[in-house]
N, C-alpha and C positions, 0 to 999 in steps of 0.2 A: 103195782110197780115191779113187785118180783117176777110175774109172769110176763112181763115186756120185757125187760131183762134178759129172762133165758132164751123167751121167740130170738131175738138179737143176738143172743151167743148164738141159738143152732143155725140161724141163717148165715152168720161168720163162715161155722164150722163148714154147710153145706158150699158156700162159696170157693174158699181158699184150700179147701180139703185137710189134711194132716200137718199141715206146712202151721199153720198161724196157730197159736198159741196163743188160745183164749181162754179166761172162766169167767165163770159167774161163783162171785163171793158176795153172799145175799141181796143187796142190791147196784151193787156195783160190778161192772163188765175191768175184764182184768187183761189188760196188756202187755206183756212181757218183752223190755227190751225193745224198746220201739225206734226207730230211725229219727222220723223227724211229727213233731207235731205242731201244729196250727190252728189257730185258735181265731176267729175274725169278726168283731161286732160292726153290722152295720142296720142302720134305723133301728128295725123292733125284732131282729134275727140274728143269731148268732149260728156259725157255720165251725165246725169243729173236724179236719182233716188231718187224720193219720196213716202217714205212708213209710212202710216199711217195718219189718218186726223181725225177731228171733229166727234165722233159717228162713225167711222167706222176705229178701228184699222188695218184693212185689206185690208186695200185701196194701191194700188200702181202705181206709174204714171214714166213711164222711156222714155226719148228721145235723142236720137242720134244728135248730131250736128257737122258737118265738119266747121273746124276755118281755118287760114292759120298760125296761132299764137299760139304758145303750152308754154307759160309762164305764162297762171294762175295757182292760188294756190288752192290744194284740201284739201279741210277743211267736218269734219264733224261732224255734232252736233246731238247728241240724249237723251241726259237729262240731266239735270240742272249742273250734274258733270263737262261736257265735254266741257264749256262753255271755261275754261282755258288749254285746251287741242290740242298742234299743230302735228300735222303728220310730222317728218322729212321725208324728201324724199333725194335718191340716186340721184347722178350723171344723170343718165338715165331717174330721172323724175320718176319715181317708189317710194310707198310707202316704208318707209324703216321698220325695225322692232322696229323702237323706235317712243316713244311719248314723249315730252316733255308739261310737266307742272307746271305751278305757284299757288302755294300753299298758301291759309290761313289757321291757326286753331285756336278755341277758345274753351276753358274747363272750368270745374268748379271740385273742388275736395275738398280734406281734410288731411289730415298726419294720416298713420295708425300705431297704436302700439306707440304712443306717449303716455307720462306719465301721468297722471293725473291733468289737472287744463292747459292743452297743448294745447288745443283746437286750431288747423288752420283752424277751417272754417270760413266764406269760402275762399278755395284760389283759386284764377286765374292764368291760364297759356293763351298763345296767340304769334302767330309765323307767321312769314311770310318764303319763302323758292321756291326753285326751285327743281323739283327732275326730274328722266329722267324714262320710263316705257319701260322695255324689255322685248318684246313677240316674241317668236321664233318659237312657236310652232301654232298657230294663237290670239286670242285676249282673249283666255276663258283663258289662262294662262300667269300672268304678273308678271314680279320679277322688282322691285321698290327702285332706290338706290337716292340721292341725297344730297341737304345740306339747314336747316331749322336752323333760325335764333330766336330766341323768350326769354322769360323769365317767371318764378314764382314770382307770388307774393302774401303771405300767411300774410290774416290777424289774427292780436293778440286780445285776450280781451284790451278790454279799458282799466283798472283798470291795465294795468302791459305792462314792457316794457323787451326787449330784453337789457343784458349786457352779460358781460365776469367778473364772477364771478369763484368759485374753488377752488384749493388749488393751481393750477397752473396759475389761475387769465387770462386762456382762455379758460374756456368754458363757452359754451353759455347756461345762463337760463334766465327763466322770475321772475322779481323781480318787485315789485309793486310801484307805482310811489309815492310820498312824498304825506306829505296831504296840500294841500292849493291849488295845480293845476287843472287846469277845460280846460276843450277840449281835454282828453289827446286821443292820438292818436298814435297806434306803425304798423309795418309791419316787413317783413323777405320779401327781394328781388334777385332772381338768375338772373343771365342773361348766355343765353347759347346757343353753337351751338348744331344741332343734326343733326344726318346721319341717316336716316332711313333704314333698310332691310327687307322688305318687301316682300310676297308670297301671290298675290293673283290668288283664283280661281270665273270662272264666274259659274252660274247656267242655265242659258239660252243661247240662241241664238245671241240675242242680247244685252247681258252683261248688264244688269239691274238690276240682283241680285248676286248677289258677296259676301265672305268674305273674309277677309286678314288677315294673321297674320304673325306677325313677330317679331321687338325688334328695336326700337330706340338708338340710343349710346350717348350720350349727352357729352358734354362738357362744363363744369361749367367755365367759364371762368373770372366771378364774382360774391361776394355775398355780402349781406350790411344789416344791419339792421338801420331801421328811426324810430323816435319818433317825437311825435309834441304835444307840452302843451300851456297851455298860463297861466301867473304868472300876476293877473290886467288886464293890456291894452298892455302888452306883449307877443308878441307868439315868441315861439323858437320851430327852427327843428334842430334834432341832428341827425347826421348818425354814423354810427359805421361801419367800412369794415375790412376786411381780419378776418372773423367769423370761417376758418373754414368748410368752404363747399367743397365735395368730388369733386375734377376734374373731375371723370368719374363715370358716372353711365349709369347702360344699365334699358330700361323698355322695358319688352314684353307687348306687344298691339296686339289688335283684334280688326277688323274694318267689319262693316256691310254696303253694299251697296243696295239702291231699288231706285225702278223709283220716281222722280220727287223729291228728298230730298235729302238732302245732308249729309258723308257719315257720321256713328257715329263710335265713337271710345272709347276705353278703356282700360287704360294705367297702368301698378301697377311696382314701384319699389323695384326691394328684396332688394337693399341696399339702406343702412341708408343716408340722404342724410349728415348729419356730417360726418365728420372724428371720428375716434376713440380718446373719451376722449376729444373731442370738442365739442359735445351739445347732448340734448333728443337724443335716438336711434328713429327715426321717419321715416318710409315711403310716399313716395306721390303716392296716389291714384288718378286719375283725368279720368272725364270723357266727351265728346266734341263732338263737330263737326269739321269735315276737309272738304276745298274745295281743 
């Protein structure tokens, strides 16, 4: 075993020359730093290909192995995206044309076309989700459906807080907090499902540079606004809910992928996230990362 071992380091070494960084650590072949590897059981063979290493992107090492057991699982990984990323496979043990993935995302944004003295910066948005990636045509083209869980949450000026004020005594503005209170403290909070539809194209071979676009559908399915004062050696928090906020809004979003980062995104909704005659006509802009 140790002597097949080192034949396969020095034929590495005579291959790739000084570039691949390889050892032999007793019977183990050592690879340092490697780009991508894959792993492929089919019938009573397993195929084992790794391409790219330490200072030498061009590096490739493939080995054949006869098993008597064809129930391992082909997994493969090639940058930092696909870390979350499982290959279904067919009945047959065959790659299938789906991918499934576990999704995080975190933004930073602001409300555009808000009124004056409206300020939402900064607000945060942040989602967890599962979505499923269908490529039928091979991997350079992927259409992306799922369901993503998350919420906004848009901070206020200190000096003023969210009520239901109007003539109708529900809409939402910001009114300035009484004088004697110290800590004050307000927000405006959505929670909400979203479906993504999604088109992405790769640029490369190996799909490391990428854009996506398409349009998220959201589902408001709560909204609330909090404040928080303190009166002396008293603090109080007040919530205010059923604001007002549109069940459905859709945002078109554009997503840029590259090697080794993860992806960025940006999101603009045309409609107002009130309802009509319920608060400021305001858009959420936001812009993030997705895993």
């Amino acid at each position: 075993m140790k002597l097949k071992a080192l034949f396969l380091t020095m034929l590495l070494a005579g291959s790739f020359g000084t570039k691949a960084h390889a050892s032999d650590v007793g019977d183990t072949l050592v690879l340092e730093k490697v780009d991508r590897v894959m792993i492929e059981t089919r019938d009573t063979v397993q195929r084992i290909v790794i391409t790219g290493m330490r200072d030498d992107p061009e590096f490739l090492y493939t080995q054949r192995i006869s098993i008597p057991d064809t129930t391992a699982v082909r997994r493969t990984t090639s940058t930092l995206r696909d870390f979350n990323r499982i290959t279904v496979k067919n009945k047959d043990g065959k790659p299938s044309k789906w991918d499934v993935c576990a999704n995080l995302y975190l933004g930073l944004g602001t409300m555009s076309g808000a009124p004056h003295g409206y300020s939402m910066w900064p607000t945060f948005e942040a989602g967890i989700g599962v979505t499923g990636e269908y490529h039928p045509f091979g991997p350079k083209n992927t259409w992306t459906t799922g369901l993503l869980f998350g919420g906004v949450f848009m901070h206020t000026p200190s000096n003023r807080y969210w009520a239901k004020q109007g003539q109708t005594g529900k809409e939402m503005m910001l009114v300035p907090y009484e004088e004697g209170l110290e800590k004050t403290y307000s927000s405006l909070n959505v929670a909400r499902f979203a479906v993504p539809l999604l088109y992405k194209h790769s640029f490369d071979k190996r799909c490391r540079w990428s854009l996506t676009l398409g349009a998220m559908v959201n589902f408001n399915i709560a909204g609330s606004a909090s404040r928080h004062f303190t009166v002396g050696d008293e603090d109080y928090d007040i919530t205010l809910n059923h604001i007002g906020v549109r069940p459905v809004t859709i945002e078109p979003v554009v997503m840029f992928n590259a090697p080794y980062v993860p992806t960025i995104y940006c999101k603009y909704s045309p409609m107002t996230m009130f309802k009509d005659g319920r608060g400021p006509k305001m858009k959420l802009l936001t812009f993030g990362i997705f895993f």
